[in-house]
N, C-alpha and C positions, 0 to 999 in steps of 0.2 A: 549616396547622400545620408548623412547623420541623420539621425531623430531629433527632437519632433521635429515633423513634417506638417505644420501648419498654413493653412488657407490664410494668408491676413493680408491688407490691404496694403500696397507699395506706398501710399501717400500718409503722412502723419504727423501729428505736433507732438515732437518731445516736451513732457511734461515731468514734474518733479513733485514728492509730496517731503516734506521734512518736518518732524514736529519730537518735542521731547516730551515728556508726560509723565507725573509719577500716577503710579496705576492705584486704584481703590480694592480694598480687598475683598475678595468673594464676590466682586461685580464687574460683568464683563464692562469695558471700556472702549468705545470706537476709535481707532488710530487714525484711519485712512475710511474716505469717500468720496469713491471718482466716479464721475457718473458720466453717462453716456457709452459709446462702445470705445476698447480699446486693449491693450495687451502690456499687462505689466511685464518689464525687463531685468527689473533686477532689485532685490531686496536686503537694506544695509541695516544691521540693526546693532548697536550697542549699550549693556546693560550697567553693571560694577566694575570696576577695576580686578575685584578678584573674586566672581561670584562662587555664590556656594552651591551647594547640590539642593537647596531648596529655591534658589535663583533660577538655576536651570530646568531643573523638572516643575518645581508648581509655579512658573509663568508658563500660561499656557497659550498659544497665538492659532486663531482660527480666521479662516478668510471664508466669504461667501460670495459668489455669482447671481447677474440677473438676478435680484429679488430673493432669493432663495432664502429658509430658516434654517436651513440645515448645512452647515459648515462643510466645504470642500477640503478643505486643510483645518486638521484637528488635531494639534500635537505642540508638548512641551517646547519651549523657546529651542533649548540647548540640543532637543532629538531631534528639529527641525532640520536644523543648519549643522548634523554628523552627531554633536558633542552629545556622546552616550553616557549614560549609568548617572545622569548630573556631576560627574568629573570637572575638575576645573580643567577649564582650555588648553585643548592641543590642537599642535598646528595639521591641518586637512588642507589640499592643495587638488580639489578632483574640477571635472567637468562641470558642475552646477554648485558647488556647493567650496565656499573656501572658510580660512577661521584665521584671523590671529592673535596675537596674543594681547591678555587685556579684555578678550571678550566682544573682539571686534567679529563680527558673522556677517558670511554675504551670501544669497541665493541667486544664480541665474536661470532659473527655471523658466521659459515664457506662458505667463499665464493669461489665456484671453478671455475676452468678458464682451457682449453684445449691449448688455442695459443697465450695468456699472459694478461696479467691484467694491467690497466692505473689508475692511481687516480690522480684529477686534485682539484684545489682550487681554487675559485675567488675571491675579497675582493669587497664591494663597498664603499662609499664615507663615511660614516658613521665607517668604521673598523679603530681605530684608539689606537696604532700601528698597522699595517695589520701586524702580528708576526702568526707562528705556528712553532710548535715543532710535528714532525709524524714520530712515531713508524710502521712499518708493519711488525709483524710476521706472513711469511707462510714455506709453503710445498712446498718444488719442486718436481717432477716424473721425473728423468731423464733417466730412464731406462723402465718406463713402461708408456701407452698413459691412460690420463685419459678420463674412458667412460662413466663419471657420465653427460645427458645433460640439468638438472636444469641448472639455475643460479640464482643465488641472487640478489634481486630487492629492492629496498627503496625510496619511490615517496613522498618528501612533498604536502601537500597542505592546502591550506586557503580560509577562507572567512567571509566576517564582508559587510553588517549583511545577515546572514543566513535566509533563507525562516522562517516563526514561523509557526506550524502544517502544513508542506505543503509536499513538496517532500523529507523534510529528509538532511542532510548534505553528499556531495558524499567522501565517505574515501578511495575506491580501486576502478577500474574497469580496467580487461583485458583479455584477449582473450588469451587460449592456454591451456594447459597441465601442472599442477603445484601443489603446495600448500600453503595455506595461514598461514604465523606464527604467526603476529600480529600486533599491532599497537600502538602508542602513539595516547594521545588525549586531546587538550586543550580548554578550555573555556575562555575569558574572559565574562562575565557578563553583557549585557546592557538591557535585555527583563526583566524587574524588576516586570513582571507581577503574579511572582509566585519566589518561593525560590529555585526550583527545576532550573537545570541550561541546562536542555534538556527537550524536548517533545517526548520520549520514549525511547530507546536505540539502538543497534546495529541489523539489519537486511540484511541478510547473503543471497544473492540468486546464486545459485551454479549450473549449467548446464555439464550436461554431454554427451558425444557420447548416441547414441540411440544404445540400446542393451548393455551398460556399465553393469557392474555386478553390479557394484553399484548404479544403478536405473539413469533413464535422468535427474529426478530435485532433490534437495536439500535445502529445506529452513530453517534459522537459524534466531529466535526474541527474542532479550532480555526483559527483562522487566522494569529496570527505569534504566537511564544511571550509578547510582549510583551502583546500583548492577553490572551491568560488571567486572567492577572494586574491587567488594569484600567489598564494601561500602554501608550499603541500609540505608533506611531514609534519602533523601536528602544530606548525603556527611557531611552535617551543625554541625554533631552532631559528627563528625569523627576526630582526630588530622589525620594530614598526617603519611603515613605510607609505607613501601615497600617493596615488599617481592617476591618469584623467579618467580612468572609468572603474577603478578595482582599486584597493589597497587595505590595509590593516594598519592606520593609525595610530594605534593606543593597543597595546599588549603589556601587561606586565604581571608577575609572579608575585604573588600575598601570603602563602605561609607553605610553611609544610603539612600536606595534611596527612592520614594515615596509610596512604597509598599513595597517590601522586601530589606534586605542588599544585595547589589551586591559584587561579587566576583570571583577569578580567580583560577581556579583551573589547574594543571595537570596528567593526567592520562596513563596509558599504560596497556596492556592485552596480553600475550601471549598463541600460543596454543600446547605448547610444550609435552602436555600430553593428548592434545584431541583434535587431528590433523583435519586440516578440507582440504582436497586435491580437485581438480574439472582438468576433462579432457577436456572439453571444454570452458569455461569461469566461470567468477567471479565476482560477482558485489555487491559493499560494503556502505550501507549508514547507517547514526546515525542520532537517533531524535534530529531534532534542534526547538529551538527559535530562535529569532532576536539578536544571540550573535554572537560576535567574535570565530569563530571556526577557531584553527587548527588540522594539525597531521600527523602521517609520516603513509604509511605501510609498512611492512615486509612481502616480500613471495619469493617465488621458482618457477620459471616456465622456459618451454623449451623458447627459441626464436624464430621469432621476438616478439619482446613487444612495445606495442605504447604506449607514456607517454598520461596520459588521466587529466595535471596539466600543464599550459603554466607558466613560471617562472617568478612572474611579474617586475614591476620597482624595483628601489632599497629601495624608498619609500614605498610602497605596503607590503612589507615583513615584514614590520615593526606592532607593536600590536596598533591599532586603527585607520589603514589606513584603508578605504572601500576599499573593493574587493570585488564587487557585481559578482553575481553565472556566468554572460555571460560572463566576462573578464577572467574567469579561463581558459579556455581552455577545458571546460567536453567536453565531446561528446555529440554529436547533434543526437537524436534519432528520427527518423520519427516517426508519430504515425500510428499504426497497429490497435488498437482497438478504440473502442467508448464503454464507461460505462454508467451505468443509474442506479442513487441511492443517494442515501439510503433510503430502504425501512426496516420497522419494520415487522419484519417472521409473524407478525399474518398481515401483509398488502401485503402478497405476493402474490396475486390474481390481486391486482392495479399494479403489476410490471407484471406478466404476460400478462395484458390487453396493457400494454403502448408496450410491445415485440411484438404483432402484429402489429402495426401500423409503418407505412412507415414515417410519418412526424419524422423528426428527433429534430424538432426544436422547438418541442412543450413540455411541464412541465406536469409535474404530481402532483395534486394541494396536494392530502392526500398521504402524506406517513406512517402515522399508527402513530408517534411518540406525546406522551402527551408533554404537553407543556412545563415544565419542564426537559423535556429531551435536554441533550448536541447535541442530533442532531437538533432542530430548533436553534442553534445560527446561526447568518449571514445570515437569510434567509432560512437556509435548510430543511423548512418545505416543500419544493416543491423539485423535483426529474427530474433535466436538463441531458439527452446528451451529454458529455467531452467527447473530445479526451485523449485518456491512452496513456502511452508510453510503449513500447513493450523494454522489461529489460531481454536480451538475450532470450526470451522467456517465461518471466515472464508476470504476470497483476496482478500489484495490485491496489486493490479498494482502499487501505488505505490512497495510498498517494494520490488521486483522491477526496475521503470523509473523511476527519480529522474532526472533529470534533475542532473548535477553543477553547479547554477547558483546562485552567491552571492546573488541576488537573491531576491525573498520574493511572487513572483509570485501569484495567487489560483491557476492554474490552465493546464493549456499543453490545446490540444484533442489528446486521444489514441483510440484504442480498441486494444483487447487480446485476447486471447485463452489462454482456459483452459483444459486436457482431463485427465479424469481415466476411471479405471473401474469399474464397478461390477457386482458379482455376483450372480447369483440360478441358483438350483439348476432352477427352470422357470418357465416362461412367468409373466410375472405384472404387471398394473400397480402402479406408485409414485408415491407422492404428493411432488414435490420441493416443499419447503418455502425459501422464499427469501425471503431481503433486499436489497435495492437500490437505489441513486440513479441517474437518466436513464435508459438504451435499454438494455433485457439482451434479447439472443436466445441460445436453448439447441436443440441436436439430440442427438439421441440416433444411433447408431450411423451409416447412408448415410442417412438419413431428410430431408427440408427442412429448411432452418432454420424457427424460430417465435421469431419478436416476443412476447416475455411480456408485455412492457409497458414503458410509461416513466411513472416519477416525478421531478418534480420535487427531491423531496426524501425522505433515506433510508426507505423503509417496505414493507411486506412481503407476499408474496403466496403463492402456490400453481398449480403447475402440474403436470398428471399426464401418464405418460410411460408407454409399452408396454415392458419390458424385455422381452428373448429366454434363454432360458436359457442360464447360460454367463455370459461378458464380456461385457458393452455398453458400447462409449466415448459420452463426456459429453463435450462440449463449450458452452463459453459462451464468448460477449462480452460485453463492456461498453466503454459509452464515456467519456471525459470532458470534456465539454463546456468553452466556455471562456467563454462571456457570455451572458446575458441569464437568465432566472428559472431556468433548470437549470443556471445557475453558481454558484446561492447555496450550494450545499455546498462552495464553498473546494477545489474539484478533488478532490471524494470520489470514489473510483477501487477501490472493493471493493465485493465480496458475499458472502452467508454463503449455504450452502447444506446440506442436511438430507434426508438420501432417505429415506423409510416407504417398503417394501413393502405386501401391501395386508395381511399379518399382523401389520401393526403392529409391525416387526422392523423396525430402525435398519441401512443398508445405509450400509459402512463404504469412500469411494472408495480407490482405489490408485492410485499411481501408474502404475502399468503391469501388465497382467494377469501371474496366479502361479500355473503350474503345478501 
């Protein structure tokens, strides 16, 4: 069975809302107010004849659940319903989302609601005439309560210019019980370092209850952005195209630049037939360069939900306005771990010697790699000490050691090293809970290393560990293979990890012991 997979009640009055309205500006405006329980079906909305990119980007349409102040769907008209970069209308033909031309936009999302549903519009200075025309067909329940408690989410967001090989562009992140449907995704083009208009694709970090039937971690890597999308070969060699769960609508080549054509493409991905659900969090990045990145997501989860995208000026929204990564509004993550890498697996002796040592601030001069290798660009022939950031329970080395290399390689052979610490008031065993792809060895304070195991491919395990009262440093490696059946993860280069005491008390790493 397709997704979603909603609880709603067999019996119901089809209802209709129609209203046209021209919008006031810099004030939101209420469109729609249905009240009572029910499941909206499907969403028509038409604005100009020939809108412009202030049309599309600064009308902005937010909808709210049950009572709520904080908008479930928060994103530009035109990013809503596919139409990226505020482009004038191109034709989309997918599962949930269609377009045609003239500005006509339709959603079939099903989105339900227990204690009534609000959809608001705001126009900003640029929407000129602020006009829409909005269709809502739903479902009323008036005889039975609806006990389905998903709800439906849709979060813009942007950013120009995006990190190049660094931490990735952030597409989703939030906290709860849900599942993720999918997302649009635009490019415009300014990193002309390469044709390719990403530095890898979409990686999926998924956490769940400890003891879940469906394992604690879940990690998902694509391999070049083109492929997501059902496009491989750089995109370049593709006409636009679009079809009911993937396609590349809108592609087209804008100048020559100094090195390759730059260009702007839009993209979308749904997972209506290969659902990816998570009972405690979700957290969603795409490989960037230094382009303009947008994109909406699509999912389903229980409530509360924090928007993890601050909605910028009206300027800002627009396609070639900077919005550098700290004005967005992401989340601010402490850091948990320290990493130490990149080492080449025949120089993994020089990373375990550097794992004894207390100076934290000291370099590891050989890390094994010929010189020709993508890992000495920028310096990285030596092996520094970084702060990781802790990604619901994730670390990864990747985003820590990229390699700065225009090319869209499967994978370079690395191994790494992680240390964190962890407290316990006395003596006690803990159960680490873990996820992982290829060779993970962990120790606990001077103790041996231990081989947990190797898989092939990302899945999950359990390993128990003696703590001492007080601090006990953690350490892990991992490696990254570069061919044969433990390369099929496309250079997966993380692991999630999760300590139980034997109280059943979630033990919480630090970076470095705290007085």
């Amino acid at each position: 069975m397709d997704f979603p997979r909603l609880n709603l009640p067999d019996r119901f009055v089809p209802n209709r809302v129609l209203t046209h309205q021209n919008l006031p500006r810099g004030q939101p405006m209420t469109l729609a107010n249905l009240e009572g329980s029910g499941c909206i079906r499907r969403i028509f909305v038409a604005t100009v004849r020939r809108p412009s990119p202030g049309n599309q980007r600064q009308t902005v349409l937010r909808m709210f659940w049950d009572g709520s102040d904080t908008p479930a769907v928060e994103a530009p008209l035109g990013d809503f319903f596919g139409q990226l970069h505020g482009l004038p209308p191109y034709p989309l033909n997918s599962r949930y989302l269609i377009s045609q031309a003239h500005a006509g936009y339709t959603a079939t999302f099903p989105m339900p609601f227990a204690r009534g549903a609000r959809i608001e519009a705001e126009a900003g200075p640029d929407v000129e005439p602020p006009r829409i025309i909005l269709f809502v067909d739903w479902h009323a329940y008036p005889e039975e309560s609806m006990q389905e408690p998903l709800r439906f989410h849709a979060q813009f967001r942007r950013e120009n210019p995006c990190e190049a090989f660094g931490r990735n562009y952030l597409l989703l992140d939030t906290v709860g019980r849900g599942y993720f449907l999918g997302f649009n995704y635009g490019v415009a083009v300014r990193d002309d370092r390469a044709r390719w208009s990403h530095a890898g694709a979409e990686n999926i970090y998924i956490a769940n209850e400890t003891g879940a039937p469906e394992g604690t971690f879940a990690y998902l890597r694509g391999g070049g952005g083109e492929d997501s999308f059902g496009a491989s070969y750089g995109g370049v060699l593709h006409q636009p195209s679009s079809h009911l769960d993937q396609g590349v609508p809108y592609y087209a080549q804008e100048d020559l630049g100094p090195a390759f054509a730059r260009h702007t493409l839009a993209a979308y991905r749904f997972f209506a037939s290969d659902a990816i659900p998570f009972n405690r969090s979700i957290h969603v990045r795409f490989g960037s360069m230094a382009n303009d990145i947008c994109s909406t997501a699509y999912w389903y989860q229980e409530p509360p939900y924090t928007p993890f995208f601050k909605m910028p000026t009206w300027d800002q929204l627009l396609r070639g306005a900077e919005l550098p990564y700290a004005a967005t509004g992401a989340p601010q993550r402490e850091p948990r771990w320290r990493v130490l890498g990149p080492f080449h697996p025949d120089a993994s002796a020089a990373m375990d010697a550097a794992a004894d040592q207390d100076d934290l601030n000291g370099v590891t001069q050989d890390t094994g790699y010929a010189a020709d290798s993508p890992w000495r660009h920028e310096n990285r022939h030596v092996a520094r000490w970084v702060p990781a950031e802790d990604i619901h329970g994730f670390v990864d080395f990747g985003l820590a050691f990229r390699p700065s290399d225009p090319g869209n390689s499967v994978t370079w052979p690395a191994v790494s090293l992680a240390q964190s610490w962890l407290h316990v008031d006395a003596d006690t065993t803990a159960a680490l809970h873990l996820g992982w792809a290829h060779e993970l060895r962990l120790r606990v304070g001077d103790e041996p290393w231990q081989t947990v195991g190797r898989h092939a491919y990302f899945q999950n395990g359990t390993h128990r560990v003696h703590l001492r009262a007080g601090w006990n440093r953690l350490q892990v490696t991992l490696d990254s293979p570069e061919t044969g059946l433990e390369g099929t993860t496309w250079g997966a280069w993380t692991f999630g990890l999760r300590a139980i005491d034997a109280a059943g008390r979630e033990l919480e790493p630090k970076l470095e012991p705290v007085a």
